[in-house]
C-alpha positions in Angstrom: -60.2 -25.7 -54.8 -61.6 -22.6 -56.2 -63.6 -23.1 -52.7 -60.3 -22.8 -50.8 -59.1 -19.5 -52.6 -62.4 -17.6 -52.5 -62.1 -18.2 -48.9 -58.2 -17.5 -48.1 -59.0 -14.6 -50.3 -62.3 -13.4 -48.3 -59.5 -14.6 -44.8 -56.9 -11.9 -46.2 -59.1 -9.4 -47.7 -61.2 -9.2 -43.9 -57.9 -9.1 -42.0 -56.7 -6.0 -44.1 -59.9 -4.7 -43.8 -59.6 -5.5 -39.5 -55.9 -3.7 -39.8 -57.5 -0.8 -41.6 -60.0 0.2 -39.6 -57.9 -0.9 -36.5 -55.3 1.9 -37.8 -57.7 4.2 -38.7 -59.2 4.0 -35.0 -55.7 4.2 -33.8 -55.4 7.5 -36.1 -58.6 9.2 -35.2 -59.5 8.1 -31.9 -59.2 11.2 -29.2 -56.5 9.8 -26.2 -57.5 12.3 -24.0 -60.3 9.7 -23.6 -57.4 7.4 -22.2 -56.0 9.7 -19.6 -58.3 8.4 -16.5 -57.7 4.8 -17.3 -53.8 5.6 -18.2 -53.6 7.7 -14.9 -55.1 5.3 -12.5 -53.0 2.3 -13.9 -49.7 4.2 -13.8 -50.9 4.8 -10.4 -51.2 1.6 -8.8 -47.9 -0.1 -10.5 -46.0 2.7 -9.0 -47.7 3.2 -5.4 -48.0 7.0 -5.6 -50.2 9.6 -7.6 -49.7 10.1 -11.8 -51.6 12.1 -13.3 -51.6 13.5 -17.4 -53.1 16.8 -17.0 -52.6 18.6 -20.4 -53.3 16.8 -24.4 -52.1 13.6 -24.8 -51.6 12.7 -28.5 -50.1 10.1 -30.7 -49.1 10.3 -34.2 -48.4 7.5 -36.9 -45.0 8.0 -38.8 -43.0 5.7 -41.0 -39.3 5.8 -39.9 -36.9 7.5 -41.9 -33.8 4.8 -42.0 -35.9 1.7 -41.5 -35.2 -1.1 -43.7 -37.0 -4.2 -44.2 -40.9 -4.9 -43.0 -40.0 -1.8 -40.6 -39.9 0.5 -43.1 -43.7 -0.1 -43.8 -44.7 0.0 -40.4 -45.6 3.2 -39.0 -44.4 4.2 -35.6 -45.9 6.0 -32.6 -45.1 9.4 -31.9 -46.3 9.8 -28.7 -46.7 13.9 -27.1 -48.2 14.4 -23.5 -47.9 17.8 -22.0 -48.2 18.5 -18.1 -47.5 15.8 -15.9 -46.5 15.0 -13.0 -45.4 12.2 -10.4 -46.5 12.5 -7.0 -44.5 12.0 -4.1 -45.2 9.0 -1.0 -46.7 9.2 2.1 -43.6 10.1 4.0 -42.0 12.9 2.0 -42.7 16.3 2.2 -44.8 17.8 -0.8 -46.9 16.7 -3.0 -44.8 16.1 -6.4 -41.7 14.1 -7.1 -41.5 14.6 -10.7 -43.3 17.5 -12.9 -42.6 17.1 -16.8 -44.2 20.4 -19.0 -44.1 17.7 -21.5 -42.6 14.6 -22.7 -42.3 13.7 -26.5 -41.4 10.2 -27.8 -41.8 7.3 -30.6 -42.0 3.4 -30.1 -40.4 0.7 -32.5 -44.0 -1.4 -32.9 -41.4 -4.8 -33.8 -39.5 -5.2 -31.0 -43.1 -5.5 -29.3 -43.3 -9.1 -30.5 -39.9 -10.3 -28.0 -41.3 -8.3 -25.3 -39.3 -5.1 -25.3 -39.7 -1.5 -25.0 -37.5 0.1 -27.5 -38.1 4.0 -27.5 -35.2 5.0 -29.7 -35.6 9.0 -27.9 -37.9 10.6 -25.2 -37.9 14.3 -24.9 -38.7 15.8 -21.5 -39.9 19.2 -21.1 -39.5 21.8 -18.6 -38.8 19.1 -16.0 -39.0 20.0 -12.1 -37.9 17.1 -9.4 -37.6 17.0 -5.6 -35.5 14.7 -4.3 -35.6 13.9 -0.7 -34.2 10.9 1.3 -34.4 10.7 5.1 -31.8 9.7 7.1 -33.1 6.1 7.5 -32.0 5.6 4.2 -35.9 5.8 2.6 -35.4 7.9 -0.7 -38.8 9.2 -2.8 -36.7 8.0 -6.7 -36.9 4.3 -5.5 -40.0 3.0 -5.9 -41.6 0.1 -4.5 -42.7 -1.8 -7.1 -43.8 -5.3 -5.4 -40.7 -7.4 -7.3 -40.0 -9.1 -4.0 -43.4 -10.7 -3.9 -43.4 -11.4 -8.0 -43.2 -15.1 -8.3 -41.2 -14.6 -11.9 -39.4 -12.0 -13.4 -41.2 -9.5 -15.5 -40.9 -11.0 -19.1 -40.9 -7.2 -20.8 -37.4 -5.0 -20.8 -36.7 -1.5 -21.5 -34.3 -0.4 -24.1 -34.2 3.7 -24.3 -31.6 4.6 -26.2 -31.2 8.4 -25.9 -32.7 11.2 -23.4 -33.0 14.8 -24.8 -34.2 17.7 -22.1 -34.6 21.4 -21.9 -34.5 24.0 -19.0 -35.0 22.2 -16.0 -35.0 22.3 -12.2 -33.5 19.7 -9.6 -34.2 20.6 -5.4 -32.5 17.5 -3.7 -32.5 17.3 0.3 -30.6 14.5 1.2 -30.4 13.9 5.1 -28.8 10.8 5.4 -25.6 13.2 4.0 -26.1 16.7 5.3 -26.9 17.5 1.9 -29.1 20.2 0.0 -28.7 21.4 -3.2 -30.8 23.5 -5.7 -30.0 22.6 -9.2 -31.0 24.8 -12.6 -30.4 23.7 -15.9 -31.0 26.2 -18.7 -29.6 26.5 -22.4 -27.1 28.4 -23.9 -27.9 31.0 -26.3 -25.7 29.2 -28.8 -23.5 25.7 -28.4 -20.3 26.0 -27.3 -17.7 23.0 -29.5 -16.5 20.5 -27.0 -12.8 21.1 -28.0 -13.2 24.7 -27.3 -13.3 23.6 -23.6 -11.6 20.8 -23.1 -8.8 21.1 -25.9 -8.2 19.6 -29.2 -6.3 16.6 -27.7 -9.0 15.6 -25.8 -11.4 15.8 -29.0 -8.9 14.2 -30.7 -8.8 11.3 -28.2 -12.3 10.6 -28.5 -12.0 10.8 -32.7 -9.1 7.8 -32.2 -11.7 5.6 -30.9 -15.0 6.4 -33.3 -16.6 8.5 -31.5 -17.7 12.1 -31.2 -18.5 14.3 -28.3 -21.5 16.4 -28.5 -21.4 20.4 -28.1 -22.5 22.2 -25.0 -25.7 23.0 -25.1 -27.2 23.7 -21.5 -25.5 25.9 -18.9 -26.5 24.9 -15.2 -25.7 26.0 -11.5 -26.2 24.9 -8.3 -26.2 26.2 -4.5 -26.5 24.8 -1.4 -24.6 22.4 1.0 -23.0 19.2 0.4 -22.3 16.4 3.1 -22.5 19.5 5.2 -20.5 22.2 3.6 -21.5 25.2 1.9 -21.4 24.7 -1.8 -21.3 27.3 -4.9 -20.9 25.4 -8.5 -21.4 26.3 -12.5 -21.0 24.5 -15.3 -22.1 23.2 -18.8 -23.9 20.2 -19.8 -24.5 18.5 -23.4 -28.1 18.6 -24.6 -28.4 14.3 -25.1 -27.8 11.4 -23.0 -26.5 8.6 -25.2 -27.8 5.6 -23.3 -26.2 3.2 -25.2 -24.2 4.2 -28.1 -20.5 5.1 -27.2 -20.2 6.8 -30.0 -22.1 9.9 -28.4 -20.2 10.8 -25.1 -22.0 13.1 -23.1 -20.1 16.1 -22.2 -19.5 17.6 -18.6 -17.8 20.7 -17.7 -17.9 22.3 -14.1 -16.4 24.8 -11.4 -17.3 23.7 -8.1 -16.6 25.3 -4.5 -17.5 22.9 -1.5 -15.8 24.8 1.4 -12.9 25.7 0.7 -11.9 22.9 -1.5 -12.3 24.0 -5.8 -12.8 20.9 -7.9 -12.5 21.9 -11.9 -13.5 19.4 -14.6 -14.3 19.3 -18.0 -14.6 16.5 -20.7 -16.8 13.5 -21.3 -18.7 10.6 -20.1 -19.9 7.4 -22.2 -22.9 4.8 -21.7 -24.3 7.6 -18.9 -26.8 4.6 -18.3 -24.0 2.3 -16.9 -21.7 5.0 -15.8 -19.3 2.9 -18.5 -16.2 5.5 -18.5 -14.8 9.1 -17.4 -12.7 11.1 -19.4 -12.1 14.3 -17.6 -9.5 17.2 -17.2 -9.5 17.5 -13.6 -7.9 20.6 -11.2 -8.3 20.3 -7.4 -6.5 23.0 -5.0 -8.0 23.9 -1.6 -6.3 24.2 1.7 -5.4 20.9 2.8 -5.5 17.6 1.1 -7.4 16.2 4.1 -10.5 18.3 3.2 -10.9 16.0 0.0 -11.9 13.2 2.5 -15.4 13.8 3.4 -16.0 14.8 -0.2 -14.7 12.0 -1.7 -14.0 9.1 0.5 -10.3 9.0 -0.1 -7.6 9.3 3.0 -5.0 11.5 2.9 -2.8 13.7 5.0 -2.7 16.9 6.5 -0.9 19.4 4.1 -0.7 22.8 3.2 -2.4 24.5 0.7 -2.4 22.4 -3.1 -3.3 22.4 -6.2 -3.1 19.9 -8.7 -4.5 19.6 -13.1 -4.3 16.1 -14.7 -6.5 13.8 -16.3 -9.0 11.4 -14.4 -9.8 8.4 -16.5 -12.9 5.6 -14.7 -13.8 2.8 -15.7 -17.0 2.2 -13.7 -17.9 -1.0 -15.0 -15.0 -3.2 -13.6 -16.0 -6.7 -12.6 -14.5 -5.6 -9.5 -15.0 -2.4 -9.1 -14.7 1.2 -10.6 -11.4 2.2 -11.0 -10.2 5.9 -11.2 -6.9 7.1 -12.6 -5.7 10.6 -11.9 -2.8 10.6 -14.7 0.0 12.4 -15.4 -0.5 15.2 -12.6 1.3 18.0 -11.9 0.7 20.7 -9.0 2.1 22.1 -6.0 1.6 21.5 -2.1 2.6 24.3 0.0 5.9 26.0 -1.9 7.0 22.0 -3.3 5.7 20.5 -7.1 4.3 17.6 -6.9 3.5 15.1 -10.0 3.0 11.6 -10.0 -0.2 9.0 -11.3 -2.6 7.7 -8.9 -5.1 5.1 -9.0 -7.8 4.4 -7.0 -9.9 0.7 -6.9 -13.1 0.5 -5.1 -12.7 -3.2 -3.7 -13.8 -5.1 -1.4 -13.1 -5.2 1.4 -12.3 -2.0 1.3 -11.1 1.1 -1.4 -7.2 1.1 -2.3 -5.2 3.9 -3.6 -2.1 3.1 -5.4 0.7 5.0 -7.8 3.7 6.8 -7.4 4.4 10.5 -6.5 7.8 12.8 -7.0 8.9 15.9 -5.9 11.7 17.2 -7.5 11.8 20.4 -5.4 10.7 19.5 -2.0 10.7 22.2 1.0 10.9 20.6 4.1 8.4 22.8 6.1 5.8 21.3 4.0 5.8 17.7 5.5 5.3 19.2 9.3 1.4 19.1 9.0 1.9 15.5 8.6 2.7 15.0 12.5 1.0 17.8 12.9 4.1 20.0 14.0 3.6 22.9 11.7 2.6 26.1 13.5 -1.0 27.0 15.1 -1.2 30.0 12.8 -0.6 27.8 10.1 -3.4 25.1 11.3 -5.6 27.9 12.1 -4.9 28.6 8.2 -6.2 25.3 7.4 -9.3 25.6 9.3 -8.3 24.0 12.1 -8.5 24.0 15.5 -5.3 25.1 17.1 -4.9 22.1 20.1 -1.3 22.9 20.9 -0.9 24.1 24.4 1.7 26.5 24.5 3.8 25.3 26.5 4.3 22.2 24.9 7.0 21.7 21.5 5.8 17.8 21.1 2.9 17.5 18.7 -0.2 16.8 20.4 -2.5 16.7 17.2 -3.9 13.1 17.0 -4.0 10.9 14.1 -7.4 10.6 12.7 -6.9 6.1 12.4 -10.7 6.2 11.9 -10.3 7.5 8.5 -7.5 4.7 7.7 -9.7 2.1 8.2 -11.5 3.4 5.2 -9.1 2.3 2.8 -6.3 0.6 2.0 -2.9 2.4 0.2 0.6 1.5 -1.9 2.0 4.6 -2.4 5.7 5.5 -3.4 6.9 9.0 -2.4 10.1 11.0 -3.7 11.7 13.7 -3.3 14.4 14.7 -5.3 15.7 17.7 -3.8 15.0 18.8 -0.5 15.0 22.8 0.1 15.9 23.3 3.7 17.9 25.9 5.6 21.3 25.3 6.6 20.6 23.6 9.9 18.8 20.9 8.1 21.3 19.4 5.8 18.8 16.9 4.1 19.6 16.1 0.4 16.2 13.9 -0.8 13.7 11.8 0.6 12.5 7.8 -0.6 9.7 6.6 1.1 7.1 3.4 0.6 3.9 4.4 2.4 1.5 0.7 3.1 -1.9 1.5 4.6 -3.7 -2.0 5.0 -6.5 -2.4 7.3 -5.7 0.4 9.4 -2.0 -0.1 10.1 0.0 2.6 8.2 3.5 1.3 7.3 6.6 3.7 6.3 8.9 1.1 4.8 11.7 2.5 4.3 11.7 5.9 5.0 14.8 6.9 3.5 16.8 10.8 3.8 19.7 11.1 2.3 21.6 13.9 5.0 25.2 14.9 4.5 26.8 12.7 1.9 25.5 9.7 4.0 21.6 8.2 4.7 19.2 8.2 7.8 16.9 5.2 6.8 13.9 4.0 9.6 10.8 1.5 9.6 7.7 3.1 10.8 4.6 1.2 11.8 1.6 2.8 13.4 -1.4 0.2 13.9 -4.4 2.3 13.8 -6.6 -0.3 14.2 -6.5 -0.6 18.3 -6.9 1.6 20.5 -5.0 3.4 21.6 -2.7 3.5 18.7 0.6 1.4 19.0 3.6 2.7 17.0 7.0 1.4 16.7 10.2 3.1 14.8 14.1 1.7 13.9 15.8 4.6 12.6 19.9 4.1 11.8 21.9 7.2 10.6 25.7 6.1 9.2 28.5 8.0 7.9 26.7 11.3 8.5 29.3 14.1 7.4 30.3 16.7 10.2 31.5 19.2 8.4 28.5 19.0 5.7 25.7 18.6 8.8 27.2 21.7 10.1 27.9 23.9 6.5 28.2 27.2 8.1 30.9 26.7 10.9 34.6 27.1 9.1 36.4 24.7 11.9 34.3 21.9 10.8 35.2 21.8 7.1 38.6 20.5 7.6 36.6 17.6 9.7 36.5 14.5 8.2 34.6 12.8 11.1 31.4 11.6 10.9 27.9 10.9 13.0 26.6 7.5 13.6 23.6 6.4 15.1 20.4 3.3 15.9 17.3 4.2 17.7 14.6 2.2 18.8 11.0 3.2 20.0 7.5 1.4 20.4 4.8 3.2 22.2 1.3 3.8 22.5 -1.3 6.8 22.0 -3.1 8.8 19.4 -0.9 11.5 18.8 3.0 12.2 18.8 3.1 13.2 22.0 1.4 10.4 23.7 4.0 7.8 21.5 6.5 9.3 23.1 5.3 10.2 26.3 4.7 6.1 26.6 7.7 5.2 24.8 10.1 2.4 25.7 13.7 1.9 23.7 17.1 3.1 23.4 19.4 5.6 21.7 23.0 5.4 21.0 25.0 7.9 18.9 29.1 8.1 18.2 30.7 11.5 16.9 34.0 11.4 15.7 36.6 14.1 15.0 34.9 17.2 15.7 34.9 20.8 17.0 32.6 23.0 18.9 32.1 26.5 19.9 29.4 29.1 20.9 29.5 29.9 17.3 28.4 26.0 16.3 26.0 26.5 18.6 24.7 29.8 17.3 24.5 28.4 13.9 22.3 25.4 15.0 19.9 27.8 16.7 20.7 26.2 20.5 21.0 28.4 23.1 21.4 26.0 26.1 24.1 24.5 24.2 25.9 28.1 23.2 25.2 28.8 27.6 27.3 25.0 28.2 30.1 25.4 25.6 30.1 28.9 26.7 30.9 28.2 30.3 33.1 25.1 29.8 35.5 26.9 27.0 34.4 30.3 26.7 34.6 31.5 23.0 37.5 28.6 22.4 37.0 26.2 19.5 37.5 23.0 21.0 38.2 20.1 18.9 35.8 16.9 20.1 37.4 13.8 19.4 34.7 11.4 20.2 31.3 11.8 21.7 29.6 8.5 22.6 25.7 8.5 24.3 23.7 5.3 24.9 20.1 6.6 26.4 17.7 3.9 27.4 14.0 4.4 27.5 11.4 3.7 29.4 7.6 4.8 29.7 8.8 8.1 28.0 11.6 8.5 30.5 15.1 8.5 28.9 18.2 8.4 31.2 21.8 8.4 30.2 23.3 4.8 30.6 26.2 6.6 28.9 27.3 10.2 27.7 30.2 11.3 27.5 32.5 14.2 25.3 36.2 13.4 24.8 38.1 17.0 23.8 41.3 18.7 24.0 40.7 19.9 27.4 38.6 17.8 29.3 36.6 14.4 29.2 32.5 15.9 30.1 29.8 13.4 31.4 26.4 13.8 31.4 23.9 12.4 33.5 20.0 12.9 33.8 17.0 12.1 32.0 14.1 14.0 29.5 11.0 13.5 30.4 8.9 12.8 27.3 5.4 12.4 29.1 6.2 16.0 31.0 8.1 17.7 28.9 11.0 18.3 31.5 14.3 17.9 31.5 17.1 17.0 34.6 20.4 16.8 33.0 24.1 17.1 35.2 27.3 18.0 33.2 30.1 17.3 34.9 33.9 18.0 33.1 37.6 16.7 34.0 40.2 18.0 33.5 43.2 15.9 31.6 45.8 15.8 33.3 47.4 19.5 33.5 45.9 21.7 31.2 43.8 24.7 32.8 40.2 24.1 33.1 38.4 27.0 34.8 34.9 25.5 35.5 35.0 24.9 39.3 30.9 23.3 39.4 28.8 21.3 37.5 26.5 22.6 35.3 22.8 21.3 35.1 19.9 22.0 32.0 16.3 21.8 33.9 12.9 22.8 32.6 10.9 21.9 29.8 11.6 21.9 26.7 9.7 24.6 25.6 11.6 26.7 28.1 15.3 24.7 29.2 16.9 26.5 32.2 20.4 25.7 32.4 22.6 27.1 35.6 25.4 26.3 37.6 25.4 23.4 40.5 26.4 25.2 43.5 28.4 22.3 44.3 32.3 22.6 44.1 33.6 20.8 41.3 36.6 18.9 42.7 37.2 16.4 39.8 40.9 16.6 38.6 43.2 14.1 36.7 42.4 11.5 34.5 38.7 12.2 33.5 37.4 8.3 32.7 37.9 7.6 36.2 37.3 10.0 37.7 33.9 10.7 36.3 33.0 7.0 37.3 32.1 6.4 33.7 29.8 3.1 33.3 31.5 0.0 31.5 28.7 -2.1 30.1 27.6 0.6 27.2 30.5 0.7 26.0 30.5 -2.5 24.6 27.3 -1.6 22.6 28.2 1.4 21.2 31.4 -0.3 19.7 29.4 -1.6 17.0 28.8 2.0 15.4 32.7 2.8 15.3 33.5 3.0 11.6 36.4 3.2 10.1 37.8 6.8 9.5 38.2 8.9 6.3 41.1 9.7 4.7 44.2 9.9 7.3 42.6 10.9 10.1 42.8 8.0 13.1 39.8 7.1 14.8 39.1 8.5 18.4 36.1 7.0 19.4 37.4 3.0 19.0 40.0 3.9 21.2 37.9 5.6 23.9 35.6 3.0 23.9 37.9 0.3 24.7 39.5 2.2 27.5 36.4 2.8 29.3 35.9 -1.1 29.0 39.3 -1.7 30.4 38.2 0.3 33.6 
């Protein structure tokens, strides 16, 4: 027994002795002496040149805050100054990475269950190029053979936070039309994070147990991105937080990219897993469309915005990142806008969903949407002005590539629609779908003179060319509020009533129509006219008709019934005609959609004796940019009962009986009757 002691005795005693002179070599020994062997091994696992060119030294510290069997052991301070990554074969230059130095310490422990846990690394003075070519090759992935590996690496890397100082980034990404020159420098003094982003966002982050560092770096950056010029400032926090929530890093920017601004500021956690966004976000530019190629996101042409809300991610989804853009407010063109949006990146593809309401809407502001806002106005937007002047349909096409990008559930409202008096347009409720490249308004609802012009629109953008299809029905459409401004028609109590159908095909407005096939009917009942009416609803071929068939009268209409059939984006009367005091007036012809030309007879009747001066026709020809309307030099000879002696057609009669509604108030319906006498023919 006293054997066995003496020798577990002289066993202990040795292996001190062995840790002793093992830390003592560790303390004294000169790593310089390690560089070549450190430098050519760094070099082969990573496939491109390493090199430490300045001192490399480590120092042995206890741990302040260690407990246990750590708080004996001495750590590793490790300090290596000047060195730099090369770059490979194929990029231009010769360095990737250059680090003035890099300062860290290593938990010995951990070592035993194979992991790498460096609590902090301090870079230096960093300088990185960044290049990828536009086969997709980029110089920061490295090739590191794990394809070939017949087992996983057994060792893992836990960092938990990354400090850095004044610092340069020079990225030249082709595959994106992208170059950017990035400096990093710090502040004089840091700036409090709720001095920038306001105490409720600190406040926010104190709620859940955490605390968002101060600003410590200022940085710019200049260049191009995805191909347009780009001019951005900001302010960074001095510590990425790999892992501990508790230490949101802090963002603040001011960014140009054309002529779109994008201001942020707040904070984002677990930088290492892009975990969560917390961010006060502005946009404004000149067009919402702009933000596509910046961002990914579809959306339509507008006038000029701007918007401030808060974006919220969370990047870590099981299914995606999802970004909200909550409780916004802004304006687009001269009407607010406010709403929430969010925006999953899913597969198949992206959806953006949420609600948005105007509570002041102006009407010009939804033209760039067809694309029927002015050419000065698209030349505004930066774009190129592709109406021919002598066309008034919409030739702009609709860019479907860009809705097959995502998918969309949006709900739009506007509460009150500023218009001018021709436009008697109360609100607006609409349910835009986009899914898979077929864009769905359904409904599209307008609320219009104390009654409702509703239609289903469906444009499938995913063939080619694009085939569209509308059902628009307008009931109980008030004269006398449609038409505000003319004093005969406010002791009207008639009203409009109308169905259209249209399906065509093409890639612009134009083309939809120019192709369309369909039908129209409208009933008016209980009205009046003059050149004054006319005046007031800005239509000068109609003020040169009413003109020449009652001079400056005010002639009470009591019903005016049209059915108009389409086809290829020709539409002919199948039936028109104006039943007034005076005289019962046909029209015949058709509009040309495809042209742009119209060919339209108006022929009147007298009823029985009353004087009716007009002894021809009249006609409207032209184009609808420029309608010419004249007289027929044929001699109207037309007299007596007007119904049959216009030769008015019986079978659309019938379907126009369906839109007769019963009358307000006192007042008897006119067009029932006239209906059913042209069927009696």
């Amino acid at each position: 027994m006293p054997f066995v002691r003496r020798f577990v005795a002289w066993v202990f005693a040795l292996s001190l002795l062995a840790l002793a002179a093992l830390m003592l070599f560790l303390v004294l020994f000169d790593w310089n002496r390690a560089r070549p062997l450190i430098n050519e091994q760094v070099s082969a696992a990573l496939d491109r040149p390493f090199a430490i060119e300045g001192d490399l030294r480590v120092v042995w510290q206890r741990e302040p805050g260690e407990q246990g069997l750590g708080a004996w052991l001495p750590w590793p301070h490790f300090a290596a100054e000047d060195i730099r990554l090369g770059n490979p074969q194929w990029a231009q230059g010769e360095d990737f990475l250059r680090l003035g130095s890099v300062r860290l310490r290593l938990a010995p422990l951990p070592l035993l269950w194979k992991t790498l846990n460096i609590p902090s690394i301090e870079l230096g003075a960093p300088v990185a190029n960044l290049q990828r070519l536009a086969d997709g090759r980029a110089n920061w992935i490295f090739d590191l053979g794990g394809e070939q590996e017949a087992e996983p690496n057994p060792w893992t890397l836990d960092i938990g936070t990354i400090g850095f100082d004044k610092g340069r980034v020079q990225l030249d990404d082709r595959s994106s039309a992208t170059r950017l020159d990035l400096l990093v420098e710090p502040l004089g003094e840091p700036i409090p994070f709720a001095d920038i982003v306001g105490k409720g966002a600190a406040e926010r982050l104190t709620a859940n147990d955490a605390s968002a560092q101060d600003y410590a770096f200022a940085w710019q950056a200049k260049g191009r991105f995805r191909g347009q010029a780009l001019d951005a400032n900001g302010k960074l926090g001095g510590l990425l937080a790999l892992h501990d929530a508790r230490l949101p890093f802090t963002l603040q920017a001011d960014m140009r990219i054309g002529a779109t601004r994008i201001v942020l500021a707040g904070s984002l956690s677990d930088p290492q897993n892009l975990a969560s966004l917390d961010l006060r976000l502005r946009l404004s530019g000149r067009s919402l469309a702009e933000l596509y190629p910046l961002t990914g996101v579809t959306l339509p042409e507008t006038p000029a915005y701007s918007t401030d809300g808060r974006l919220q991610a969370n990047l870590r989804d099981a299914d995606g990142a999802i970004f909200r853009y909550q409780g916004f407010r802004g304006r687009i063109g001269d009407s607010d806008i406010q709403g929430d949006l969010t925006y999953a990146a899913r597969e198949p593809r992206p959806k953006l969903s949420g609600q948005l309401t105007s509570r002041q809407l102006r009407w010009g502001d939804l033209a760039p949407l067809v694309g029927a806002d002015s050419s000065a106005e698209q030349r505004q937007r930066g774009q190129q002005d592709r109406q021919p002047a002598d066309k008034v349909l919409p030739v702009s096409t609709f860019r479907t590539d860009r809705w097959r990008a995502m998918d969309a559930d949006v709900r739009f409202i506007g509460k009150r629609i500023e218009h001018g008096e021709r436009l008697p347009i109360s609100d607006l409720d609409t349910h835009v779908v986009l899914h898979d490249g077929v864009l769905s308004l359904e409904p599209l609802r307008f609320g219009m003179a104390s009654g409702a012009l509703e239609a289903q629109v469906r444009l499938d953008g995913a063939v080619t060319p694009l085939q569209g299809q509308v059902r628009m029905s307008a009931r109980n459409l008030r004269l006398k509020q449609l038409f505000p401004g003319f004093a005969p028609m406010q002791t009207s109590l008639g009203a409009l009533n109308g169905d259209a159908r249209l399906r065509g095909r093409g890639n612009s407005p134009a083309a939809l129509l120019g192709s369309a096939d369909g039908e129209l009917k409208m009933l008016i009942n209980d009205g009046a006219v003059s050149r004054s009416l006319m005046e007031i609803a800005g239509l000068n071929v109609g003020n040169y008709l009413v003109g020449q068939l009652f001079g400056d009268e005010e002639v009470k209409i009591h019903c005016a019934a049209a059915d108009l059939g389409i086809r290829q984006g020709l539409m002919s009367t199948r039936l028109f005609v104006i039943d007034t005091d005076n005289a019962v007036i046909k029209v015949d012809g058709n509009a040309n959609f495809a042209s742009e030309r119209l060919d339209f007879t108006v022929t009147p009747a007298t009823k029985g004796l009353r004087i009716f001066s007009l002894r021809s026709p009249l006609y409207v020809r032209g184009t609808f940019k420029q309608p010419a309307p004249g007289v027929q030099a044929t001699p109207l000879v037309l007299r007596g009962v007007g119904l049959v002696a216009l030769g008015v057609a019986v079978a659309p009669a019938a379907g126009l009986l369906a839109l007769v509604a019963p009358s307000a108030g006192d007042e008897p319906d006119q067009c029932g009757p006239l209906l059913q006498q042209i069927q009696r023919r």
